[in-house]
N, C-alpha and C positions, 0 to 999 in steps of 0.2 A: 475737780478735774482728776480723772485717775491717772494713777504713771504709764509714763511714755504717750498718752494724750496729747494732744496740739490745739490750742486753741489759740482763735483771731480774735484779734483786736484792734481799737482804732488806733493809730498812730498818732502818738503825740510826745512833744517835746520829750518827755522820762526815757523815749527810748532809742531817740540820737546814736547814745554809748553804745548799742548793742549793733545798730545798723552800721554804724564807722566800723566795727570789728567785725562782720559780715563783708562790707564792699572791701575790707583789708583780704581778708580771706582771698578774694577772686582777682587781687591785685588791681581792682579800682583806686583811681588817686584821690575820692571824695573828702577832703576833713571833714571835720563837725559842721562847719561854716557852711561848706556846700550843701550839706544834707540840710542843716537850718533854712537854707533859702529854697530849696526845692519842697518842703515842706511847707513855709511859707505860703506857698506859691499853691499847695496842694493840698489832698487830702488823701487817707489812706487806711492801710491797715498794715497788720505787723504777727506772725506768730509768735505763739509763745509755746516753749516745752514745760513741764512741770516743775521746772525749778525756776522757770520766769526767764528763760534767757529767748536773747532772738533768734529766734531761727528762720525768719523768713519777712519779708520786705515787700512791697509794692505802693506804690506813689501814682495817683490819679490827677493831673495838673489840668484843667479847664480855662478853654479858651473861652470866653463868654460861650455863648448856646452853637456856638459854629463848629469847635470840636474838642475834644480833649486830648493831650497825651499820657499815656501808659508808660509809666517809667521806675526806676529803682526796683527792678522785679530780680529779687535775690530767693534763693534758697538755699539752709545751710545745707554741706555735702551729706554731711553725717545723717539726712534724714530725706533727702533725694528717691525720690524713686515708691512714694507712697502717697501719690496726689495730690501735695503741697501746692503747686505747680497750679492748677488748675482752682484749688478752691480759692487762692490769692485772685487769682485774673478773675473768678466768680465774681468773689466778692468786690472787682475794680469796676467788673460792668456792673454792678446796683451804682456805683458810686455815679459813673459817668452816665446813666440815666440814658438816655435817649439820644447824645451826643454819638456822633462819628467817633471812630477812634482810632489813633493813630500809636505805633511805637518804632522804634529801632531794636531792629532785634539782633542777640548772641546766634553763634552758629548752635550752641547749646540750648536755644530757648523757640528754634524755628519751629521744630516736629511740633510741639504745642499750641504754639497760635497759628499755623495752618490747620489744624484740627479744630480751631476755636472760630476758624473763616477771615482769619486775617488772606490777605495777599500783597505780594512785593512790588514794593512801588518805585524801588531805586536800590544804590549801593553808596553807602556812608563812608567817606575816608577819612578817618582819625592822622592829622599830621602833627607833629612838635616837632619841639627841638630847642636848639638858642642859634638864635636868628642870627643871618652874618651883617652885616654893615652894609646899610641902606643909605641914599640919598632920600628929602624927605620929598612927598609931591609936592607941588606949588598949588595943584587946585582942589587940596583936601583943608579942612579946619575944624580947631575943636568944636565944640557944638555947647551950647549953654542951658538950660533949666528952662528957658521962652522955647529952645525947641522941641522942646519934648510934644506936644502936643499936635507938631507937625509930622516929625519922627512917627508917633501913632500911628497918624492916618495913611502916612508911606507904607509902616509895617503892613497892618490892616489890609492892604491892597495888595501886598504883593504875598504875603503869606493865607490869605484866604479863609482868618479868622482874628478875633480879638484879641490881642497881647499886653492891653494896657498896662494890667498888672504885673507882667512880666518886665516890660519896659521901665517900670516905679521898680520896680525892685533891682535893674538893674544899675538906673540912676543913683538907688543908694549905694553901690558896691563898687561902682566901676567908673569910665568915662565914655563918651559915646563923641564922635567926629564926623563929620556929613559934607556931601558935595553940593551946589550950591548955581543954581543957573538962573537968572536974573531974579537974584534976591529970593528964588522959590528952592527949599529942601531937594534935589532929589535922587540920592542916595546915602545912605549912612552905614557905620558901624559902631560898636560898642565894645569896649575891652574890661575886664572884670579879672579879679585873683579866685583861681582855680587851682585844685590839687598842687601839683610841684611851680606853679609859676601865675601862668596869665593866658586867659583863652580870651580869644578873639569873635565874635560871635554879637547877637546876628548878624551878616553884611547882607546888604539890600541895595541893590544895583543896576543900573541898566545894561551895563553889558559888563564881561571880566575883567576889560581894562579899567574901568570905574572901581569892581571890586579888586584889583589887585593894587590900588592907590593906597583904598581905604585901609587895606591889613599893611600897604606900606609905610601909610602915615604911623601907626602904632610901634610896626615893627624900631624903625628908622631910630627912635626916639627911646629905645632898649636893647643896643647892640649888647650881643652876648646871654638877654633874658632868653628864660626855660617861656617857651609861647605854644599855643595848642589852636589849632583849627580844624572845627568836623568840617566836610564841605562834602555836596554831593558829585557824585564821579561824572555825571553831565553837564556840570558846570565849567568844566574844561580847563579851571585852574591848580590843579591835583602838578602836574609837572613844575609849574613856576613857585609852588609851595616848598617842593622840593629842591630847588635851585639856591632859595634863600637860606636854607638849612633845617625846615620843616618835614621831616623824612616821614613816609608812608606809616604808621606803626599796628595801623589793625583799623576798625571801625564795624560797622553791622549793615543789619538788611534795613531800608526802610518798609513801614508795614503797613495797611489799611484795612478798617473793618467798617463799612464796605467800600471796595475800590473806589479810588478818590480820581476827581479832574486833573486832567495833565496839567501843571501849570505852566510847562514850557516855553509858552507863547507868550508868557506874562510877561510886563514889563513894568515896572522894574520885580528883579526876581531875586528869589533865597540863594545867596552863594556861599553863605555860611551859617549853620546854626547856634543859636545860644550854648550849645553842646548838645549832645548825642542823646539823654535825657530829656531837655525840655523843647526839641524842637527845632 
Protein backbone atom coordinates (compact mmCIF):
# COMPACT_ATOMS: atom_id res chain seq x y z
CA UNK A 1 0.00 0.00 0.00
CA UNK A 2 1.54 3.24 -0.92
CA UNK A 3 1.22 6.43 1.44
CA UNK A 4 -1.87 8.17 2.02
CA UNK A 5 -3.51 4.97 0.35
CA UNK A 6 -6.72 3.57 2.04
CA UNK A 7 -7.51 0.23 2.03
CA UNK A 8 -10.63 -2.14 3.12
CA UNK A 9 -10.77 -4.64 4.98
CA UNK A 10 -12.84 -7.18 6.90
CA UNK A 11 -13.68 -6.21 10.27
CA UNK A 12 -12.78 -8.21 12.90
CA UNK A 13 -12.47 -8.32 16.41
CA UNK A 14 -8.40 -6.51 16.20
CA UNK A 15 -10.14 -3.55 15.22
CA UNK A 16 -12.79 -2.68 18.01
CA UNK A 17 -9.93 -0.03 19.49
CA UNK A 18 -9.89 1.87 16.38
CA UNK A 19 -13.75 1.88 15.85
CA UNK A 20 -14.46 2.98 19.66
CA UNK A 21 -12.10 6.04 18.84
CA UNK A 22 -13.97 6.67 15.55
CA UNK A 23 -17.70 6.65 17.06
CA UNK A 24 -15.74 8.77 20.17
CA UNK A 25 -14.74 11.28 17.46
CA UNK A 26 -18.51 11.84 16.32
CA UNK A 27 -19.66 11.81 19.94
CA UNK A 28 -21.45 8.34 19.58
CA UNK A 29 -21.77 6.66 23.17
CA UNK A 30 -20.82 2.95 21.69
CA UNK A 31 -18.02 1.21 24.14
CA UNK A 32 -16.22 -1.60 23.19
CA UNK A 33 -19.09 -3.87 24.42
CA UNK A 34 -21.55 -2.28 22.10
CA UNK A 35 -19.51 -2.48 18.98
CA UNK A 36 -18.62 -6.41 20.22
CA UNK A 37 -22.32 -7.13 19.98
CA UNK A 38 -23.11 -5.27 16.88
CA UNK A 39 -20.43 -7.06 15.23
CA UNK A 40 -21.47 -10.23 16.63
CA UNK A 41 -24.48 -9.75 15.22
CA UNK A 42 -22.71 -8.62 11.76
CA UNK A 43 -20.28 -8.48 9.29
CA UNK A 44 -18.37 -5.89 7.75
CA UNK A 45 -15.45 -3.94 6.60
CA UNK A 46 -13.20 -1.38 8.10
CA UNK A 47 -10.52 1.26 6.37
CA UNK A 48 -7.21 1.31 6.89
CA UNK A 49 -4.65 4.38 6.36
CA UNK A 50 -1.08 3.46 5.87
CA UNK A 51 -0.13 3.29 9.17
CA UNK A 52 -3.05 0.82 9.93
CA UNK A 53 -5.22 3.15 11.88
CA UNK A 54 -9.13 3.21 11.26
CA UNK A 55 -10.40 5.45 9.40
CA UNK A 56 -13.60 4.28 8.30
CA UNK A 57 -16.47 1.82 9.71
CA UNK A 58 -19.41 0.13 8.26
CA UNK A 59 -21.41 -2.82 9.79
CA UNK A 60 -23.82 -5.10 7.51
CA UNK A 61 -26.36 -6.83 10.36
CA UNK A 62 -28.68 -9.55 8.47
CA UNK A 63 -31.91 -10.41 9.22
CA UNK A 64 -32.30 -14.05 7.79
CA UNK A 65 -32.88 -13.68 3.81
CA UNK A 66 -35.84 -11.00 4.62
CA UNK A 67 -33.46 -7.99 5.01
CA UNK A 68 -30.39 -6.46 6.40
CA UNK A 69 -29.42 -3.43 8.25
CA UNK A 70 -26.55 -0.97 7.20
CA UNK A 71 -25.07 0.44 10.18
CA UNK A 72 -21.89 1.83 12.06
CA UNK A 73 -21.10 3.69 8.85
CA UNK A 74 -18.17 6.16 10.11
CA UNK A 75 -15.78 8.04 8.37
CA UNK A 76 -12.73 9.72 9.84
CA UNK A 77 -13.01 13.70 9.38
CA UNK A 78 -9.48 14.01 8.34
CA UNK A 79 -10.03 12.05 5.07
CA UNK A 80 -13.76 12.98 4.23
CA UNK A 81 -14.59 14.09 1.13
CA UNK A 82 -12.54 11.57 -1.16
CA UNK A 83 -15.06 8.67 -1.75
CA UNK A 84 -14.66 6.88 1.40
CA UNK A 85 -18.19 7.15 1.85
CA UNK A 86 -19.29 5.36 -1.03
CA UNK A 87 -16.67 2.40 -1.51
CA UNK A 88 -17.67 1.47 2.33
CA UNK A 89 -21.57 1.32 1.34
CA UNK A 90 -19.91 -0.64 -2.09
CA UNK A 91 -18.44 -2.84 -0.24
CA UNK A 92 -21.73 -3.27 2.35
CA UNK A 93 -24.02 -4.21 -0.72
CA UNK A 94 -21.57 -7.19 -1.86
CA UNK A 95 -22.01 -8.07 1.83
CA UNK A 96 -25.86 -7.88 1.96
CA UNK A 97 -26.17 -9.78 -1.32
CA UNK A 98 -29.48 -9.67 -2.67
CA UNK A 99 -31.27 -8.59 0.69
CA UNK A 100 -33.31 -5.33 1.08
CA UNK A 101 -31.72 -2.85 2.84
CA UNK A 102 -32.43 -0.87 5.35
CA UNK A 103 -30.42 2.00 7.57
CA UNK A 104 -30.94 5.23 9.74
CA UNK A 105 -29.46 7.74 8.46
CA UNK A 106 -27.15 11.11 9.89
CA UNK A 107 -28.29 14.54 8.31
CA UNK A 108 -24.44 14.13 7.17
CA UNK A 109 -24.79 10.79 5.45
CA UNK A 110 -28.42 11.51 3.53
CA UNK A 111 -26.84 13.35 0.23
CA UNK A 112 -25.08 9.77 -0.21
CA UNK A 113 -27.47 7.19 0.17
CA UNK A 114 -30.12 9.04 -1.72
CA UNK A 115 -27.74 8.92 -4.49
CA UNK A 116 -27.18 5.30 -3.80
CA UNK A 117 -31.44 4.93 -4.07
CA UNK A 118 -32.10 4.81 -0.66
CA UNK A 119 -35.47 6.61 0.39
CA UNK A 120 -37.05 7.88 3.59
CA UNK A 121 -39.29 5.85 5.21
CA UNK A 122 -39.84 7.66 8.59
CA UNK A 123 -38.04 10.10 11.39
CA UNK A 124 -36.16 8.43 14.32
CA UNK A 125 -36.39 10.13 17.74
CA UNK A 126 -33.44 9.40 19.90
CA UNK A 127 -34.85 10.10 23.81
CA UNK A 128 -32.77 9.65 27.46
CA UNK A 129 -32.39 10.95 30.15
CA UNK A 130 -32.90 9.46 34.09
CA UNK A 131 -36.20 8.72 34.22
CA UNK A 132 -38.41 10.24 37.02
CA UNK A 133 -40.34 7.93 39.36
CA UNK A 134 -42.81 5.66 37.99
CA UNK A 135 -45.44 3.33 39.51
CA UNK A 136 -44.76 -0.02 38.20
CA UNK A 137 -47.87 -1.49 35.64
CA UNK A 138 -49.78 -4.41 37.05
CA UNK A 139 -50.20 -6.14 33.62
CA UNK A 140 -46.59 -6.14 32.57
CA UNK A 141 -43.94 -9.14 33.70
CA UNK A 142 -40.46 -10.31 33.56
CA UNK A 143 -40.28 -12.75 30.88
CA UNK A 144 -38.13 -16.03 31.17
CA UNK A 145 -35.67 -18.06 28.60
CA UNK A 146 -39.26 -20.64 27.69
CA UNK A 147 -40.16 -17.33 26.20
CA UNK A 148 -37.89 -16.51 24.03
CA UNK A 149 -39.12 -18.49 21.34
CA UNK A 150 -42.47 -17.01 21.47
CA UNK A 151 -40.86 -13.47 21.75
CA UNK A 152 -39.41 -14.64 18.20
CA UNK A 153 -42.25 -15.20 16.45
CA UNK A 154 -44.04 -11.84 17.90
CA UNK A 155 -40.91 -10.13 16.70
CA UNK A 156 -40.87 -11.83 13.29
CA UNK A 157 -44.38 -10.62 12.71
CA UNK A 158 -44.38 -7.40 13.65
CA UNK A 159 -40.97 -6.34 12.40
CA UNK A 160 -41.28 -8.12 8.91
CA UNK A 161 -38.07 -10.10 9.06
CA UNK A 162 -35.88 -12.60 11.28
CA UNK A 163 -34.28 -11.34 14.36
CA UNK A 164 -33.45 -14.48 16.11
CA UNK A 165 -30.12 -13.91 16.49
CA UNK A 166 -30.68 -10.49 17.61
CA UNK A 167 -33.07 -11.58 20.13
CA UNK A 168 -30.08 -14.48 21.50
CA UNK A 169 -27.92 -11.79 21.73
CA UNK A 170 -30.06 -9.85 23.44
CA UNK A 171 -31.07 -12.47 26.12
CA UNK A 172 -27.34 -12.54 26.85
CA UNK A 173 -26.86 -8.84 27.78
CA UNK A 174 -30.14 -7.64 28.98
CA UNK A 175 -33.71 -8.71 30.27
CA UNK A 176 -36.72 -8.84 28.15
CA UNK A 177 -40.68 -8.38 30.02
CA UNK A 178 -43.86 -9.16 28.02
CA UNK A 179 -47.60 -8.70 28.21
CA UNK A 180 -49.48 -11.63 28.48
CA UNK A 181 -53.36 -12.34 27.46
CA UNK A 182 -54.77 -15.68 28.29
CA UNK A 183 -51.45 -17.32 28.86
CA UNK A 184 -50.52 -16.16 24.92
CA UNK A 185 -47.22 -13.55 24.74
CA UNK A 186 -48.40 -10.68 23.14
CA UNK A 187 -46.34 -7.69 23.45
CA UNK A 188 -42.78 -7.45 24.84
CA UNK A 189 -39.65 -5.41 25.43
CA UNK A 190 -36.18 -5.88 26.16
CA UNK A 191 -33.71 -3.70 28.21
CA UNK A 192 -29.92 -4.10 27.72
CA UNK A 193 -26.54 -1.63 29.05
CA UNK A 194 -25.92 0.72 26.35
CA UNK A 195 -23.30 3.69 26.00
CA UNK A 196 -23.93 5.83 29.37
CA UNK A 197 -26.66 3.72 30.97
CA UNK A 198 -29.57 1.36 29.47
CA UNK A 199 -31.59 1.37 26.22
CA UNK A 200 -34.80 0.02 26.08
CA UNK A 201 -35.53 -1.38 22.83
CA UNK A 202 -37.24 -3.54 20.92
CA UNK A 203 -40.83 -2.81 22.18
CA UNK A 204 -43.56 -4.59 20.29
CA UNK A 205 -46.99 -3.77 20.98
CA UNK A 206 -50.47 -3.51 20.15
CA UNK A 207 -51.11 -0.22 20.61
CA UNK A 208 -48.84 2.79 22.64
CA UNK A 209 -50.57 2.16 25.83
CA UNK A 210 -49.25 -1.53 25.90
CA UNK A 211 -45.83 0.06 24.65
CA UNK A 212 -45.67 2.86 27.23
CA UNK A 213 -46.30 -0.09 30.19
CA UNK A 214 -43.67 -2.07 28.76
CA UNK A 215 -40.71 0.96 28.98
CA UNK A 216 -42.81 1.74 32.22
CA UNK A 217 -42.31 -1.56 33.67
CA UNK A 218 -38.30 -1.04 33.20
CA UNK A 219 -38.27 2.48 33.76
CA UNK A 220 -40.18 2.14 37.33
CA UNK A 221 -37.60 -0.31 38.55
CA UNK A 222 -34.51 2.40 38.04
CA UNK A 223 -35.57 5.73 39.33
CA UNK A 224 -32.92 8.14 38.61
CA UNK A 225 -31.08 5.46 35.79
CA UNK A 226 -29.42 7.27 32.46
CA UNK A 227 -32.14 5.25 29.97
CA UNK A 228 -32.34 5.66 26.07
CA UNK A 229 -35.27 5.00 23.76
CA UNK A 230 -35.04 5.31 19.66
CA UNK A 231 -38.71 5.20 18.74
CA UNK A 232 -40.42 6.25 15.69
CA UNK A 233 -42.18 9.77 15.41
CA UNK A 234 -45.50 7.80 14.27
CA UNK A 235 -45.83 5.85 16.96
CA UNK A 236 -47.16 8.72 18.98
CA UNK A 237 -45.28 8.09 22.21
CA UNK A 238 -42.23 10.81 21.58
CA UNK A 239 -44.41 13.27 24.16
CA UNK A 240 -44.98 10.77 27.06
CA UNK A 241 -41.10 9.82 26.60
CA UNK A 242 -40.77 13.17 27.47
CA UNK A 243 -42.81 13.63 30.31
CA UNK A 244 -41.03 10.84 32.30
CA UNK A 245 -37.72 12.57 31.84
CA UNK A 246 -36.60 11.11 28.36
CA UNK A 247 -35.96 14.46 26.45
CA UNK A 248 -35.91 14.65 22.58
CA UNK A 249 -31.86 14.66 21.93
CA UNK A 250 -31.35 14.10 18.18
CA UNK A 251 -32.08 10.62 16.19
CA UNK A 252 -32.09 10.21 12.14
CA UNK A 253 -33.91 9.52 8.91
CA UNK A 254 -35.15 6.03 8.51
CA UNK A 255 -34.05 4.66 5.09
CA UNK A 256 -35.01 1.91 2.40
CA UNK A 257 -33.39 0.46 -0.55
CA UNK A 258 -35.96 -0.29 -2.20
CA UNK A 259 -38.90 1.39 -0.55
CA UNK A 260 -40.33 -0.86 1.89
CA UNK A 261 -44.31 -1.85 2.99
CA UNK A 262 -45.96 0.48 5.26
CA UNK A 263 -46.25 -1.32 8.21
CA UNK A 264 -48.59 0.89 9.98
CA UNK A 265 -51.43 -1.35 9.82
CA UNK A 266 -49.52 -3.94 11.49
CA UNK A 267 -50.43 -5.28 14.71
CA UNK A 268 -48.68 -5.63 16.90
CA UNK A 269 -46.03 -3.06 15.74
CA UNK A 270 -42.20 -1.62 16.24
CA UNK A 271 -42.49 1.32 18.99
CA UNK A 272 -39.22 0.99 19.85
CA UNK A 273 -35.90 -0.15 18.21
CA UNK A 274 -33.06 -2.25 19.50
CA UNK A 275 -31.19 1.23 18.78
CA UNK A 276 -30.82 3.30 15.91
CA UNK A 277 -28.08 0.78 14.57
CA UNK A 278 -29.70 -2.49 14.61
CA UNK A 279 -33.16 -1.69 13.85
Amino acid sequence: MQQGEIELRDFGPDHIEGAVALSRQENWPHRPQDWQMALQLSSGAVALDDQGRVTGTILVTPYGADCAMINMVIVDRNVRGKGLGRRLMEQAFALAEDRPLRLVATAGGMPLYQKLGFTASGTILQHQGQVAALDAPEDVEAAGTDDLPEIKALDRNAYGADREALIDALAERGQFAVVRRDGAIEAYAAIRPFGRGEVIGPVIAGDAEEAKALIGFFAASRPGAFLRVDTDSKTGIADWLAEIGLAHVGGGVAMDRPPGKDPAQARPKVYALANQALG
